[in-house]
C-alpha positions as CSV (number, residue, x, y, z in Angstrom):
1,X,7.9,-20.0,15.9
2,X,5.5,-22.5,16.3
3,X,5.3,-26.1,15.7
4,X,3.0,-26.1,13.3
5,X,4.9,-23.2,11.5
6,X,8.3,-25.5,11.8
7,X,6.5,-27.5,9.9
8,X,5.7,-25.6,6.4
9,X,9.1,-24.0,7.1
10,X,10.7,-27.1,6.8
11,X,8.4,-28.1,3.5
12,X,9.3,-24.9,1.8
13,X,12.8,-25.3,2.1
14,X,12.7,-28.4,0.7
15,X,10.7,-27.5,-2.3
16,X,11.7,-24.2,-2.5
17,X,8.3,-22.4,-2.5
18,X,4.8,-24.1,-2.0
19,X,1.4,-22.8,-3.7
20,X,-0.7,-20.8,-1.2
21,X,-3.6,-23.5,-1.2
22,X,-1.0,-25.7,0.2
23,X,0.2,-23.1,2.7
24,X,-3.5,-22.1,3.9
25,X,-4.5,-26.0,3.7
26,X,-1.5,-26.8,6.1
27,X,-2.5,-23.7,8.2
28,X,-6.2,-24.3,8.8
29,X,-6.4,-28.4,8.4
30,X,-3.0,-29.5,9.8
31,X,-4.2,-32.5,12.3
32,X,-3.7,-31.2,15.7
33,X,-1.8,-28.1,15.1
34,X,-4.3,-26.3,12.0
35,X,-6.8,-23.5,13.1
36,X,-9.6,-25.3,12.9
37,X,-8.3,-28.4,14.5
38,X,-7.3,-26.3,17.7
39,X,-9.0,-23.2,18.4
40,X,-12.4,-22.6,20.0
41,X,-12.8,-19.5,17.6
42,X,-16.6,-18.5,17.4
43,X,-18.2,-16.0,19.1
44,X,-17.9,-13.3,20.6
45,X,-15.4,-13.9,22.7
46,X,-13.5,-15.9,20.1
47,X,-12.2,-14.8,16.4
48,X,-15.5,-13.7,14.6
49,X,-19.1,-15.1,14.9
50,X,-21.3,-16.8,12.4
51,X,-25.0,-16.9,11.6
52,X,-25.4,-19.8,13.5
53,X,-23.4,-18.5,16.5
54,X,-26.1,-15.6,16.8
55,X,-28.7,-17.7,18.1
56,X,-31.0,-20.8,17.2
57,X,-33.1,-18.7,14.7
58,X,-31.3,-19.7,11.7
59,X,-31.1,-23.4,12.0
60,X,-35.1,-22.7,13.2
61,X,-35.7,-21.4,9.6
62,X,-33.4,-23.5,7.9
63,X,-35.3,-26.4,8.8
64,X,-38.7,-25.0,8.0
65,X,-37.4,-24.7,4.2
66,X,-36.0,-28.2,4.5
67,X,-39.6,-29.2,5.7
68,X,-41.2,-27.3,3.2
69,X,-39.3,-29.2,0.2
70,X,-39.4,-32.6,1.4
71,X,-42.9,-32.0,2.0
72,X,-43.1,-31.1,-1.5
73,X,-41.5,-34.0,-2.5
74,X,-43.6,-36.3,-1.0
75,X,-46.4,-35.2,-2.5
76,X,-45.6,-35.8,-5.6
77,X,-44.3,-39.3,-4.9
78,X,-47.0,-42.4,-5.6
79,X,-48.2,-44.0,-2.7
80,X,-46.4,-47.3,-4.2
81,X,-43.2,-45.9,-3.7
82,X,-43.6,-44.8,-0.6
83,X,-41.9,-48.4,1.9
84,X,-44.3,-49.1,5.2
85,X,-41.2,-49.6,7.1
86,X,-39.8,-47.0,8.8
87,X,-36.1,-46.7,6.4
88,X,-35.5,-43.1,5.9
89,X,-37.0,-41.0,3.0
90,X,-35.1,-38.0,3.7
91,X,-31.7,-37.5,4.2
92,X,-29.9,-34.0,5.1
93,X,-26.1,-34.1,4.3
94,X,-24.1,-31.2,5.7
95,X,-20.6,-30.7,5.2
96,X,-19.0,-27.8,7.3
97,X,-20.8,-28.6,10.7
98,X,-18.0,-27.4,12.9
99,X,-19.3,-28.6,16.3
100,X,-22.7,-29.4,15.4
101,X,-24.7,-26.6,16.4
102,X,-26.4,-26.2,13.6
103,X,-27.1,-29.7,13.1
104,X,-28.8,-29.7,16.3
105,X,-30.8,-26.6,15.8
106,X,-31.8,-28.2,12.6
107,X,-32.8,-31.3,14.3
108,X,-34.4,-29.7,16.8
109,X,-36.7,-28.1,15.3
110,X,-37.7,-30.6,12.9
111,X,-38.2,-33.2,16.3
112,X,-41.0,-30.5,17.4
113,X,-42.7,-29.4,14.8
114,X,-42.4,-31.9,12.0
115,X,-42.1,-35.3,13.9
116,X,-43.3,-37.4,11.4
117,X,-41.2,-36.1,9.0
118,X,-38.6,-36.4,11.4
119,X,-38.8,-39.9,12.2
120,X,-38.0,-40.6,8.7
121,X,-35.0,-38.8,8.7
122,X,-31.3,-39.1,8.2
123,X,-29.0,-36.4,9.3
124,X,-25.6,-37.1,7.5
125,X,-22.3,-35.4,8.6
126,X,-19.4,-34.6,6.2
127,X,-15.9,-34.7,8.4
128,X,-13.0,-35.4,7.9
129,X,-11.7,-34.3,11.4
130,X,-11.6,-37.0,14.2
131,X,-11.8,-34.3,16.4
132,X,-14.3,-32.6,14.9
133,X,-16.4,-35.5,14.9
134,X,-15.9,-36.0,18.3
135,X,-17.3,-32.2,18.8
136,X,-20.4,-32.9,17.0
137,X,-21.1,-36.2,18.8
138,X,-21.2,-34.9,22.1
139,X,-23.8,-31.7,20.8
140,X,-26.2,-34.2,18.9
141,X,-25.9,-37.4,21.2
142,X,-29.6,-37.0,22.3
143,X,-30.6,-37.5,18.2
144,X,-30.2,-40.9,16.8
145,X,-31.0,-40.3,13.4
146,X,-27.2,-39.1,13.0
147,X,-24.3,-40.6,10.8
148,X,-20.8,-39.5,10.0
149,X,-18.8,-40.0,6.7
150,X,-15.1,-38.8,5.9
151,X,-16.2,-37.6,2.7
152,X,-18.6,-37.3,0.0
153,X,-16.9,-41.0,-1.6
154,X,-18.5,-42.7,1.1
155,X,-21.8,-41.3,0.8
156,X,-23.4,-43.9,-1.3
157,X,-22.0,-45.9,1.2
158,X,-23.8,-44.3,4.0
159,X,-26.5,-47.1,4.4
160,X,-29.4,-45.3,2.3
161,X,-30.5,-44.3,-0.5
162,X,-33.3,-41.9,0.3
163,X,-36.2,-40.6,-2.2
164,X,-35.1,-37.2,-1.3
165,X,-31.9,-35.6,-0.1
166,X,-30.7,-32.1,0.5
167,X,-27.1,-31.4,0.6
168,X,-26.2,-28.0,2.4
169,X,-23.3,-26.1,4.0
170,X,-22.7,-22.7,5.7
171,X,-19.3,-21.3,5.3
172,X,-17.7,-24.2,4.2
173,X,-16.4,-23.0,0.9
174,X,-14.7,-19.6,2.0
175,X,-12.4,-21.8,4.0
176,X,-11.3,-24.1,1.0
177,X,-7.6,-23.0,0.1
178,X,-7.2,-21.3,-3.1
179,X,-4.8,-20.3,-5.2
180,X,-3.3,-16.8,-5.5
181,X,-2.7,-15.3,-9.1
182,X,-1.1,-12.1,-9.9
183,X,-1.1,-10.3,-13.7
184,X,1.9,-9.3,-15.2
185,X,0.8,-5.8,-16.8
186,X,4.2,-6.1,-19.3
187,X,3.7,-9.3,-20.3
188,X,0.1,-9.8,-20.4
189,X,-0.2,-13.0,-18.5
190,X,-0.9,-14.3,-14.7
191,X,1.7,-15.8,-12.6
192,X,1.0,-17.5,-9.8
193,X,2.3,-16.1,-6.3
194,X,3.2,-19.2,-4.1
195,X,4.8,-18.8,-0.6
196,X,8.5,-18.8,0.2
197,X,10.9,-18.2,3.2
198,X,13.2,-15.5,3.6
199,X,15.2,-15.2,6.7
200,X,13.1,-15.5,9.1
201,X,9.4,-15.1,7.8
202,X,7.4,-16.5,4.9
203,X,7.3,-14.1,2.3
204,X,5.0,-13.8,-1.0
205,X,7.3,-14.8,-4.4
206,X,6.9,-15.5,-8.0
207,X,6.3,-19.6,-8.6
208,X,8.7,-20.4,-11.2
209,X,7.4,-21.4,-14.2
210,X,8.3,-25.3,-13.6
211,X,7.2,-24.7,-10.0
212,X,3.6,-23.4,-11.3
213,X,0.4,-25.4,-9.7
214,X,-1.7,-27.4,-12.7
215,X,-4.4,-25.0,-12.5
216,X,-6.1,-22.6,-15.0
217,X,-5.7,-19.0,-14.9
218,X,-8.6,-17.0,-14.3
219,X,-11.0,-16.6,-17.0
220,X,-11.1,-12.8,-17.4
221,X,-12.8,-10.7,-20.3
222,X,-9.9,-9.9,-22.7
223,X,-11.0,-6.1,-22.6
224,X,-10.8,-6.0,-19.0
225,X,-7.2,-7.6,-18.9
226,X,-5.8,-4.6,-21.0
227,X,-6.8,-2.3,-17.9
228,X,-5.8,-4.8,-15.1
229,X,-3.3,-2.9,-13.5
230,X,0.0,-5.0,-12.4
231,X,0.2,-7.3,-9.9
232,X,-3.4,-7.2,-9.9
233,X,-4.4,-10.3,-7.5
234,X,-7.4,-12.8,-7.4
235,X,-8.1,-16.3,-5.9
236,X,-9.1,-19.1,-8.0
237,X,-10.9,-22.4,-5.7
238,X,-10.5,-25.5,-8.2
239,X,-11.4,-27.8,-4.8
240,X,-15.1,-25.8,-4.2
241,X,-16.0,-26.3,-8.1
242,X,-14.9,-30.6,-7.9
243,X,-16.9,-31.0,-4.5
244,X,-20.0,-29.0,-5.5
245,X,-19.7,-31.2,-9.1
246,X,-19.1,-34.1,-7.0
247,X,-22.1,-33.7,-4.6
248,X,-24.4,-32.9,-7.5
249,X,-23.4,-36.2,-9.5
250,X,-24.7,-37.8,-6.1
251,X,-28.1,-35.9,-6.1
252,X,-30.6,-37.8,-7.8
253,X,-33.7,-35.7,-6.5
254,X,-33.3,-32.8,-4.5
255,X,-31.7,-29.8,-3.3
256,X,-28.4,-28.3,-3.1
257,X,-27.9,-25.4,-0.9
258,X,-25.1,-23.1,0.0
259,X,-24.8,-20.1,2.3
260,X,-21.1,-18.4,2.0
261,X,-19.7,-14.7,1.4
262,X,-19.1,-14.4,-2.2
263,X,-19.7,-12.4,-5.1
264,X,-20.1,-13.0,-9.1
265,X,-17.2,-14.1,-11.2
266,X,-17.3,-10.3,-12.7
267,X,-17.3,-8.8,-9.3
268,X,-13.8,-10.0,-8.5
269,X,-12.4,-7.9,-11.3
270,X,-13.1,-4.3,-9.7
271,X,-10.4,-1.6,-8.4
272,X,-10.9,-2.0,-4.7
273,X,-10.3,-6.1,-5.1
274,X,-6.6,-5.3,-6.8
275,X,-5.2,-7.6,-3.6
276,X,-7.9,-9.9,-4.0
277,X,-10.5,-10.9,-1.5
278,X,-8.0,-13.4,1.0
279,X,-8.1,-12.0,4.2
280,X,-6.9,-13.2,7.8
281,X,-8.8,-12.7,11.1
282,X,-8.9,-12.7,14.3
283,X,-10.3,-11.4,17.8
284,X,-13.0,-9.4,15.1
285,X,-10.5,-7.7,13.3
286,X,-9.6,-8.6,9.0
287,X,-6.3,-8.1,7.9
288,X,-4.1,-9.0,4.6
289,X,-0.9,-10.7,7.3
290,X,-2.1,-13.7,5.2
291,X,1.3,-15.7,6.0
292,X,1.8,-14.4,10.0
293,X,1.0,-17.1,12.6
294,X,-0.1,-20.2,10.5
295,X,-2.6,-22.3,13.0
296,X,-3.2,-19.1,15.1
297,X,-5.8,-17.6,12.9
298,X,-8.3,-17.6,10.3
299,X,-7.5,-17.8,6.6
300,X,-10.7,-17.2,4.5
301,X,-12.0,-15.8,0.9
302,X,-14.6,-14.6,-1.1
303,X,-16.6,-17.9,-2.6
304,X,-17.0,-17.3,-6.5
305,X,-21.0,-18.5,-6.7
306,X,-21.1,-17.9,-10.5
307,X,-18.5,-20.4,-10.8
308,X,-21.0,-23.0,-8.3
309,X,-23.6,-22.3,-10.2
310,X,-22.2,-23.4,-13.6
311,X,-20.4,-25.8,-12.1
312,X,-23.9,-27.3,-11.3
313,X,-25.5,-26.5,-13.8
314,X,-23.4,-28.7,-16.0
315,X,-24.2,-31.7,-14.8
316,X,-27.7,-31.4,-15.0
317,X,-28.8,-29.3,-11.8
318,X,-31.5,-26.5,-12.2
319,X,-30.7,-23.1,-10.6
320,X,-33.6,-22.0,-8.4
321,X,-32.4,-19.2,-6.8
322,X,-29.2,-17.4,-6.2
323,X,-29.4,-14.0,-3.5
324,X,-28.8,-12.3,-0.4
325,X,-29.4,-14.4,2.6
326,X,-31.6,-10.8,3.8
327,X,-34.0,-12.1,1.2
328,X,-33.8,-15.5,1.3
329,X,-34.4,-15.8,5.1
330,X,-37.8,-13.0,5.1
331,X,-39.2,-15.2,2.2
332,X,-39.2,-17.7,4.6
333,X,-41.0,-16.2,7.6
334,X,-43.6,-15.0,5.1
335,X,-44.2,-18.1,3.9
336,X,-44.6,-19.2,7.1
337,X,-46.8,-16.8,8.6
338,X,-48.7,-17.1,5.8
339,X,-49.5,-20.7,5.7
340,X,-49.5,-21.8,9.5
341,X,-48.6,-18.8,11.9
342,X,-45.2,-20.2,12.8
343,X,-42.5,-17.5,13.8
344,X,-45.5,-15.2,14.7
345,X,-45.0,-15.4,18.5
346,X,-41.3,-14.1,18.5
347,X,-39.9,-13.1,21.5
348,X,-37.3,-10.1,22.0
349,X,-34.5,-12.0,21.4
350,X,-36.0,-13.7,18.4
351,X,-36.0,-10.5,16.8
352,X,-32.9,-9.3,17.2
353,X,-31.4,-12.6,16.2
354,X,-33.8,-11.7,12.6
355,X,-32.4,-8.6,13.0
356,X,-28.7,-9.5,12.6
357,X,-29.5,-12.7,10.0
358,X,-31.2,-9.9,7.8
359,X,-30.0,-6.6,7.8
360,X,-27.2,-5.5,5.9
361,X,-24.6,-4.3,8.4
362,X,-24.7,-7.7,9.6
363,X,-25.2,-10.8,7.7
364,X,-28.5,-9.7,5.5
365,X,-26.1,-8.1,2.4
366,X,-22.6,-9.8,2.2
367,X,-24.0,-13.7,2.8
368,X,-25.6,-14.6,-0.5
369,X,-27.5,-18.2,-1.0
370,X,-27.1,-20.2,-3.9
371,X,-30.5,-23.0,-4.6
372,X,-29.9,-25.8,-7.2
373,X,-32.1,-29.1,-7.8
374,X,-32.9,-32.2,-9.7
């Protein structure tokens, strides 16, 4: 058993059980012994790749859209607003950089092809990590424009207050613990399953009903709960809906952009989703051992983007556009072939990386992209 194991061992049997958002926070954010706080895990010669992890294309297009609406915004800005100094206009906040990567295809990008633009931008960087942040400072130590915050709290705290900002994330909410619900066919109600230990292994058990996290059920269409069959088992992510709320209290003009795996709310309620959508992986291969080697591999689950998309919608934000990233990302080379030529001298390797971002064997189906502004 491993240390980090020890630990939630040693938690459980002193509570008795613990929720699974605590158990997958513990294994995937533990300082120094969590997944993510230890392993080198992306590529191909890691635990699974990523749309960034395929090549420089995607923070290459990314940034063309980020140009493209800051752009926008300025020119509907009065000349009076607009300060002679050089303070930032712009800021970029991203939450989920991992090592930074993206940040510094983003930047790069933007530095050669939209240098003025650039020059009056702030890149800001969500982490928590100390480690992390030590990651990402050695892969964007050549741009000067960045900043680091522990949290979204501090971001008004940040040092600006920009005209425009964008806030945006790839896979950050799929790896936000969640917790795991079950429904009780006889008695026509969810339970929630939180983790135990038994022997020597953590096992899957019944929370108690004093033992029960203080979060709602799902919402599920009452017709549709008199076919659930039992033990039928879904994730619900309180912590994605008060950080997407959060962010969008923050955004006074702009955008809000995510890019996850995820579905509907509806499409979590279907036959072949009776376990739910959790999964573990690692070396490239999924599997439902959920509670085997805590720290050693990755814990992830299907983000619910109706439930962003109201959450944002209630506090003012306007939906602009929610599907596949297949779509999202060949709207954007149109665009811009259409309006300046750029991405029409592609190489080889260029297209493949398209190739993989787009088609729907890769990324192009199961990666959808929810758009929200003010």
């Amino acid at each position: 058993m491993n240390p980090l194991a020890t630990k939630i061992r040693n938690e459980i049997e002193l509570r008795g059980s613990i929720p699974f958002a605590r158990f997958m926070e513990l294994a995937l954010y533990a300082p120094g012994e969590g997944y993510y706080e230890t392993q080198q895990q992306i590529g191909r010669s890691g635990d699974f790749i990523t749309s960034v992890s395929v090549g420089s294309l995607f923070g290459e297009l990314l940034a063309f859209q980020f140009a493209e609406w800051f752009e926008a915004a300025l020119h509907t800005t009065a000349a009076s607003q607009l300060s002679s100094d050089k303070t930032p206009l712009f800021q970029i906040v991203e939450s989920g950089a991992h090592d930074g990567k993206l940040a510094g295809d983003v930047l790069s990008f933007l530095s050669a092809n939209r240098p003025e633009l650039f020059q009056r931008l702030e890149y800001c960087i969500i982490e928590p990590s100390v480690l992390r942040q030590v990651w990402q400072t050695k892969t964007l130590k050549r741009f000067p424009n960045v900043k680091w915050i522990n949290d979204l709290s501090a971001l008004s705290a940040a040092g600006i207050n920009p005209m425009n900002r964008i806030f945006f994330s790839n896979e950050l909410f799929d790896a936000m613990p969640v917790y795991r619900f079950g429904w009780d066919a006889k008695t026509k109600s969810w339970f929630e399953w939180a983790v135990g230990w038994d022997g020597d292994k953590f096992v899957w058990k019944r929370a108690l009903e004093n033992q029960r996290s203080a979060v709602p059920f799902p919402k599920v269409d009452p017709a549709l709960l008199e076919v659930l069959p039992d033990e039928f088992t879904t994730e619900v992510c309180p912590l994605a809906i008060e950080w997407w709320t959060e962010a969008a209290r923050l955004l006074h003009r702009g955008k809000m952009i995510a890019i996850d795996y995820g579905l509907l709310a509806e499409e979590f309620f279907v036959p072949e989703r009776s376990g739910g959508t959790l999964r573990a992986i690692s070396r490239h291969h999924a599997n439902t051992e959920l509670l085997s080697n805590p720290g050693e591999q990755d814990i992830t689950a299907h983000v619910n983007f109706g439930a962003l998309k109201t959450a944002g919608e209630n506090v003012g934000l306007q939906t602009d556009a929610l599907l596949p990233q297949s779509r999202f990302l060949t709207e954007i080379v149109g665009r811009g072939l259409k309006m300046s030529g750029e991405f029409a001298q592609w190489d080889s390797v260029q297209r493949r990386q398209f190739q993989t971002l787009t088609h729907p064997e890769h990324f192009g189906r199961a990666f959808r992209v929810l758009v929200q502004s003010r």
